[in-house]
C-alpha positions in Angstrom: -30.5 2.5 44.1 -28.6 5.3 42.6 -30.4 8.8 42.0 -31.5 8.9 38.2 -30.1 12.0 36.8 -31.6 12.6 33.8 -35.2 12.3 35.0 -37.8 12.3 32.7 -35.6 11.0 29.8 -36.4 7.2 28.6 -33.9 4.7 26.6 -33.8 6.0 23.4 -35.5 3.3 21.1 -36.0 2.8 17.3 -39.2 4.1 16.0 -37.8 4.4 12.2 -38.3 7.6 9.5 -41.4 8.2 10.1 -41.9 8.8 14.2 -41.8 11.9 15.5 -40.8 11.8 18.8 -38.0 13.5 19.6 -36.7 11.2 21.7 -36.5 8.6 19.8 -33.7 7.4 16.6 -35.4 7.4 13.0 -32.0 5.7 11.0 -30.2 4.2 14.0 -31.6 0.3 13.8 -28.4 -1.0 16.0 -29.7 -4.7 14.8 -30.2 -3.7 11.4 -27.9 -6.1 9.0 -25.9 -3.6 6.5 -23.2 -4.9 3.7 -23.1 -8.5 5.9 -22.6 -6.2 9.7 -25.1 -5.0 12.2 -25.1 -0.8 12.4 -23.7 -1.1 15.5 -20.6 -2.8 14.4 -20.1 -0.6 11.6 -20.7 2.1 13.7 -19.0 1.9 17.3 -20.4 5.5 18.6 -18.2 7.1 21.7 -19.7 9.6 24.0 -16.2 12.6 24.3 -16.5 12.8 28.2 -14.8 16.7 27.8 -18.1 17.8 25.7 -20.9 15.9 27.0 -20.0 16.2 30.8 -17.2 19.3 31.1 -18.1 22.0 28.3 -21.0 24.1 29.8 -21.4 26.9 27.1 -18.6 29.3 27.5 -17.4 31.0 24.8 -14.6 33.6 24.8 -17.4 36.6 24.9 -19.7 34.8 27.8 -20.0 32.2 30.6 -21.5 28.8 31.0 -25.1 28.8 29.9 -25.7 24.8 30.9 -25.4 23.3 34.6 -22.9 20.4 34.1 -23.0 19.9 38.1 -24.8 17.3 38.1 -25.8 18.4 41.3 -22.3 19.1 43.6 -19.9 21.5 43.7 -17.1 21.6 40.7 -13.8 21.1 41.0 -14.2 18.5 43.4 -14.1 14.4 43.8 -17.6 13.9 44.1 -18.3 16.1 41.4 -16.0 14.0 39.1 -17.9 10.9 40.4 -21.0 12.4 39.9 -19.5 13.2 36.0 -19.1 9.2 35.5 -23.0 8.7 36.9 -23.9 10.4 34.4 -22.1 9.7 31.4 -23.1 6.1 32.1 -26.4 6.9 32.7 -26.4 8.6 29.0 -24.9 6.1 27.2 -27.4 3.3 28.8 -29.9 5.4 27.4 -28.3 6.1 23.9 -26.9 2.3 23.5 -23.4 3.9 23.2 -21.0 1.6 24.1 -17.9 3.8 24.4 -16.4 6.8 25.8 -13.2 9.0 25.1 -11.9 10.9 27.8 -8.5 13.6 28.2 -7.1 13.3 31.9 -8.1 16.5 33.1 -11.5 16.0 31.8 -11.9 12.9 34.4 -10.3 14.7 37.9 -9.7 18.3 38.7 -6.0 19.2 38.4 -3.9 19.5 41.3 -1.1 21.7 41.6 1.1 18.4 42.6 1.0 15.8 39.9 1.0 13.5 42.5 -2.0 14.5 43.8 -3.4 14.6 40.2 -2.6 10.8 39.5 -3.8 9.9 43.2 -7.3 11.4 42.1 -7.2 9.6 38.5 -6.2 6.0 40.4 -9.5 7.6 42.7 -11.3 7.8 39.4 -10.3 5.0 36.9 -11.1 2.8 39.5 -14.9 3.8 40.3 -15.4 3.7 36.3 -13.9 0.0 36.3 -16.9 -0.5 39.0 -19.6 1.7 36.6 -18.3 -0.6 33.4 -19.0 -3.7 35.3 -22.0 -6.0 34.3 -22.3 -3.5 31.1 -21.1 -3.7 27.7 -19.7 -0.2 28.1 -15.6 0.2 27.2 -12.6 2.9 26.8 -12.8 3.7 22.9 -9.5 6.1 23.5 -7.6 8.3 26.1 -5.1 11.2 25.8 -3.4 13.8 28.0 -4.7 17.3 27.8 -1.5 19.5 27.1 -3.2 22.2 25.8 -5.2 23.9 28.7 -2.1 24.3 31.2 -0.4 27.8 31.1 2.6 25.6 30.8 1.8 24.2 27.5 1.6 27.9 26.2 4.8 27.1 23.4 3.6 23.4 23.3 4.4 20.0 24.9 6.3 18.0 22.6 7.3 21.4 21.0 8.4 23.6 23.9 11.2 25.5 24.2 11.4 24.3 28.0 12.9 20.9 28.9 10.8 20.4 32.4 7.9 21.4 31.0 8.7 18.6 28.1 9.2 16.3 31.0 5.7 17.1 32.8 4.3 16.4 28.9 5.9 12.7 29.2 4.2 12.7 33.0 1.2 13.0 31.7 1.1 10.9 28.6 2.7 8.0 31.4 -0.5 8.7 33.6 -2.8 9.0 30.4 -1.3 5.5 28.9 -1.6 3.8 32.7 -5.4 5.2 32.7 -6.3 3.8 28.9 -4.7 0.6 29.7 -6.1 0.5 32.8 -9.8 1.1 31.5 -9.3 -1.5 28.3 -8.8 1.6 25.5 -8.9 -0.1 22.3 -6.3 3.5 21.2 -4.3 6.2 22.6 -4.5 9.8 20.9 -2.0 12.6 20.4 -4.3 16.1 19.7 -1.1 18.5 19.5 -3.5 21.1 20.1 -0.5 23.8 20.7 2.2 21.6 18.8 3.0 24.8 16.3 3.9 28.5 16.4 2.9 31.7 16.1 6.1 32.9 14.4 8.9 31.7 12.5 10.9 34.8 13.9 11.5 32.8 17.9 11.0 29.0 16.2 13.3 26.1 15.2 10.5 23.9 13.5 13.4 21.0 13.0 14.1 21.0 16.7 10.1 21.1 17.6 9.5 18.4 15.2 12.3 16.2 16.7 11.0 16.5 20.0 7.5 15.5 18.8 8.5 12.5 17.8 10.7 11.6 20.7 7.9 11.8 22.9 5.9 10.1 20.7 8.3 7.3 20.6 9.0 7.4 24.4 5.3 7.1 24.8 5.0 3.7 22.0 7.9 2.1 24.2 6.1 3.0 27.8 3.3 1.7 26.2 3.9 -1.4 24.6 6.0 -2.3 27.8 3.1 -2.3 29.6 1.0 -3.9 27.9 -0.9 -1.7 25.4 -2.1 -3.6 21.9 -4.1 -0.9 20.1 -3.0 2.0 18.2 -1.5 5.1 18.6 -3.5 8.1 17.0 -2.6 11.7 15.8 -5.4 13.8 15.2 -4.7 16.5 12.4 -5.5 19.6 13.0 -4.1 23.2 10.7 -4.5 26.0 13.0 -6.3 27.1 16.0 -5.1 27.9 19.1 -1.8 27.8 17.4 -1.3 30.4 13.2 0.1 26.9 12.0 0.5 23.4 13.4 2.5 20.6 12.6 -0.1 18.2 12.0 -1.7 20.6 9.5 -3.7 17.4 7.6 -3.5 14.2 7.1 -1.1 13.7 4.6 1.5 16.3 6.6 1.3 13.9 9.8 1.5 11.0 7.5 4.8 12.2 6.0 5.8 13.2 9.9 5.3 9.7 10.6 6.8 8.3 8.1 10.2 10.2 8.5 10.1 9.6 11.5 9.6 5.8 12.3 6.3 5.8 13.7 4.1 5.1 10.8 4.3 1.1 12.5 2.5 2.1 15.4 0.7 5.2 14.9 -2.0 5.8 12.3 -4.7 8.7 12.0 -8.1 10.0 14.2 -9.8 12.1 11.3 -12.0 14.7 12.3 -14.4 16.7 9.7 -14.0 19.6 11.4 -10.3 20.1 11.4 -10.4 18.9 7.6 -12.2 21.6 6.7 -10.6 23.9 8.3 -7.3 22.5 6.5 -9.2 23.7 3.3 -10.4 19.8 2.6 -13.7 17.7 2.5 -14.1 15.4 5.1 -13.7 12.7 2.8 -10.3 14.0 1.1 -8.6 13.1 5.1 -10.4 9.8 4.9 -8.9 8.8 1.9 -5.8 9.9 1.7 -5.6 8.2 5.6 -7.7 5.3 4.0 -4.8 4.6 0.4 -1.7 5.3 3.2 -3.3 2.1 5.9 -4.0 4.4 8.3 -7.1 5.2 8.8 -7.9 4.3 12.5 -11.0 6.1 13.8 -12.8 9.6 13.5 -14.1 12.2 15.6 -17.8 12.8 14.1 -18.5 16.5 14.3 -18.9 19.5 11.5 -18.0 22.9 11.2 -19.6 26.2 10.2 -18.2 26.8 6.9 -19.0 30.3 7.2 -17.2 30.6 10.7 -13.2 30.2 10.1 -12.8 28.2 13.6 -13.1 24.4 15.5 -17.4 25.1 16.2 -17.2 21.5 16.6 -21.2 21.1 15.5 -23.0 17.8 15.5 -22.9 16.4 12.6 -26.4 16.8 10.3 -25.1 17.2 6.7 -26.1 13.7 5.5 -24.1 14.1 1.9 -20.7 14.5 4.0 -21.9 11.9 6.5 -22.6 9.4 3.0 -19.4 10.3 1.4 -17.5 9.5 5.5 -19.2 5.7 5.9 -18.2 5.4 1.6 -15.3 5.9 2.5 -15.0 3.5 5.4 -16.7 0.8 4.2 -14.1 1.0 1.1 -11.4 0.9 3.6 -12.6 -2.3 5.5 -13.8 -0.4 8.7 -12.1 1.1 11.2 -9.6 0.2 14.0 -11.4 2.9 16.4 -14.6 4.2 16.0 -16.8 7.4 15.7 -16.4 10.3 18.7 -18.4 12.5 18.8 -15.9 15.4 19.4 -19.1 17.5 19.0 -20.9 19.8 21.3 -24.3 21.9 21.7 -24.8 24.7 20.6 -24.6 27.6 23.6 -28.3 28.4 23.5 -29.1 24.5 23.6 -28.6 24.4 27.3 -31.1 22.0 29.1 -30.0 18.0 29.6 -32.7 17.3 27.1 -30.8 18.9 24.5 -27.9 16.8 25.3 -29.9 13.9 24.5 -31.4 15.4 21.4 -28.0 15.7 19.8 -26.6 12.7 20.3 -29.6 11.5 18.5 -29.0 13.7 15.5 -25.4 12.4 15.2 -26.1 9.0 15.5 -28.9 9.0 12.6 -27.0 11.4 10.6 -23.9 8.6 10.2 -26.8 5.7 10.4 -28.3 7.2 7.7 -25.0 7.8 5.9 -24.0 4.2 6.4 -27.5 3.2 4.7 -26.7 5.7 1.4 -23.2 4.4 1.3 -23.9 0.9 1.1 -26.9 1.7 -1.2 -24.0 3.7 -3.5 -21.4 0.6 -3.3 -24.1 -2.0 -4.3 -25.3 0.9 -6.7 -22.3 0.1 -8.4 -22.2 2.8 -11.0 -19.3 4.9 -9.4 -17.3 1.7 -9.5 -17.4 0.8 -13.1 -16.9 4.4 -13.7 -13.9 4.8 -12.0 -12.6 1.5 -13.2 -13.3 2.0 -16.6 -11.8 5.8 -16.1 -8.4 4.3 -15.7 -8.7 1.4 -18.4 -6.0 2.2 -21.0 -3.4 0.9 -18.1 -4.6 -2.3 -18.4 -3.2 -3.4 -21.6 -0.7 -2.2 -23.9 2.1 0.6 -23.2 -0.4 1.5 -20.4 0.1 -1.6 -18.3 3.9 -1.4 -19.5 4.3 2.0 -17.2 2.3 0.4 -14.2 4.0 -3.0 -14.0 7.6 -0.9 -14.6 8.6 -3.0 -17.5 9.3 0.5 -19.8 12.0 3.4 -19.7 11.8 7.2 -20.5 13.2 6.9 -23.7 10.5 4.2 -24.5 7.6 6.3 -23.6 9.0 9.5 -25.5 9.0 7.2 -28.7 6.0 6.2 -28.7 4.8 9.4 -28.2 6.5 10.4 -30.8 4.8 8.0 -33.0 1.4 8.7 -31.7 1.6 12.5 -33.0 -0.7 13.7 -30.6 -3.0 12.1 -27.8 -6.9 12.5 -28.1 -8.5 14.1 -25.7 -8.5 11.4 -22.2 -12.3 11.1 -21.7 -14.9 13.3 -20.2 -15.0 12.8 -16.7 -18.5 13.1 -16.3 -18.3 14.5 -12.6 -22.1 16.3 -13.1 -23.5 12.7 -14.5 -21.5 11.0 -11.3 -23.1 13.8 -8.9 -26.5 13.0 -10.0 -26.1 9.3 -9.3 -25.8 9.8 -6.1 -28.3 12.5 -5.6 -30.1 9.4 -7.0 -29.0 6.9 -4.3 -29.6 9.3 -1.7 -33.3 10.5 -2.2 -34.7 8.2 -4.1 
């Protein structure tokens, strides 16, 4: 019988809004039937193996603050091993069902790649024996090409052709791993896919070499077998002044122009909207109206704070106006990461636990309000009605094509002058679903 690591901590259970136990969810009913679904269909929660196990407090002013040792020395095999006892130890508790991870995040890096996929064979296969006689899967992978001194100009986007070809390495390894483990996805974060300066940058030549990776990466992965989706994450700075997936309608143009829009589609995180100068829900629709909304990283920022803090996620309006949004769209093709990590002072295991709560209610609790809004109704027949002169006259004329210019500028003409096109009510629309939500 394994060693329990987190001691002291129970499964989580349901004890509803009015419990106050701190260990225990007060919105997240995983049975509880929602718009025809159970909550834990609509809301397929990942553990992000890089936060929850790897990220230990340090900031660029201070070291770790938390013990993610798990008992044994970092940087070695049995650590990583002790890393997936652990995280499945956690999500037993929490009833999470998936896990994201990057490949550094799962073995320490060798200097020799070989030695680095020898570990992650080492490692994918003890997780395929962890995943046994659970319900417990691969939500995504990736390849960290970030951290790496190497990736200092960028992976895709370097101005170095083996360092280009140690990017494709790693995205091989990465797709071997994600098929390996049954990931439903496959994500590209271009976390240094920018510049700094136009002054030493060709941005057509960067961009071209993007997408050549990306496509050498669709081919590699369909050939072996891979069925899900490919994923960019959008993201408008930080580390790199400007990157090239800057929201989501930029990387849906990107794709677009460059053939991939078949196979890719988008991994939306609050956070990095935010920080693009959106809401959370802007990147969700425009993803959502373009067919490619695929899954999200469930985190918030610091709107004070002009970086990734990567919070989780308690603003319930923003967490409403997400699951809106997704339950409009149909669902998703991935599901919710938390890409989300403690704060520094929040340093003990129980915290870990505590969080993960507060993320999961937040969105169950958002799920409830959004499905309360959509059978509400009221923001519906606005919107409908909003649009209504197009559904007759020389209004459905310009949306079914059937008029010209010259047309149009005659019966303009005639008209004289247009009245006023309708108050849009936005205050009366904001207190309906202040309405919804704390009624």
């Amino acid at each position: 019988m394994m060693k329990e690591i987190f001691e002291g901590i129970p499964v989580i259970p349901y004890e509803g809004p009015a419990s106050k136990n701190a260990l225990a969810f007060k919105f997240y009913d995983s049975d509880r039937v929602i718009m025809g679904k159970k909550m834990s269909e609509h809301l397929p929660f990942a553990m992000a193996w890089w936060h929850n196990l790897c990220a230990a407090g340090t900031d660029m002013f201070g070291r770790d603050t938390a013990d993610k040792s798990f008992g044994l020395e970092k940087g070695t095999m049995e650590h990583a091993k002790a890393k997936v006892d652990a995280g499945f130890e956690f999500m037993k508790k929490l009833g999470i069902r998936y896990f994201c991870f990057h490949d550094v995040d799962l073995v320490p890096e060798a200097d020799d790649i070989k030695e680095t996929n020898r570990r992650l064979d080492e490692i994918s296969d003890y997780i395929l024996e962890k995943m046994q006689g659970t319900d417990i899967k691969c939500l995504w992978g990736t390849a960290n090409m970030f951290s790496n001194p190497r990736f200092m100009n960028g992976a895709g986007s370097t101005n170095s052709a083996d360092v280009f070809c140690f990017a494709a390495a790693q995205v091989k390894k990465a797709l071997d791993i994600t098929v390996k483990l049954g990931g439903r996805g496959y994500v590209f974060w271009g976390g240094r896919e920018g510049y700094e300066t136009l002054l030493n940058t060709d941005v057509k030549f960067e961009q071209e070499n993007i997408a050549k990776l990306m496509h050498l990466a669709v081919d590699y992965g369909r050939s072996i077998g891979f069925t899900g989706d490919f994923y960019i994450e959008p993201k408008p700075k930080e580390p790199m002044k400007h990157q090239y997936d800057f929201d989501a309608a930029t990387a849906i143009g990107f794709l677009r122009q460059y053939g991939l829009d078949k196979d890719f589609k988008l991994n939306i995180e609050a956070n990095h909207a935010t920080l693009a100068g959106h809401t959370f829900q802007h990147d969700l629709r425009i993803s959502a109206i373009n067919g490619m909304l695929g899954s999200i990283d469930a985190n918030q920022g610091d709107m004070l704070l002009g970086w990734d803090t990567d919070e989780f996620p308690f603003n319930v309006y923003d967490a409403t106006m997400c699951m809106y949004e997704v339950l409009k769209a149909g669902g998703l093709t991935g599901g919710f990461n938390f890409d989300s990590k403690t704060r520094r002072p929040s340093y003990t295991m129980e915290d870990m636990f505590h969080a993960y709560i507060l993320g999961m209610d937040t969105f169950a609790l958002g799920l409830i309000k959004a499905a309360a809004l959509i059978e509400d109704s009221r923001l519906d027949k606005f919107v409908e009605d909003r649009y209504a002169s197009y559904r007759s006259g020389i209004g459905a004329k310009i949306r079914s094509g059937e008029t010209t210019l010259a047309e149009l500028a005659a019966y303009a003409e005639k008209l004289g002058a247009p009245e006023l096109p309708g108050s849009g009510r936005q205050e009366y629309l904001e207190s309906i679903v202040n309405q919804v939500m704390f009624n």
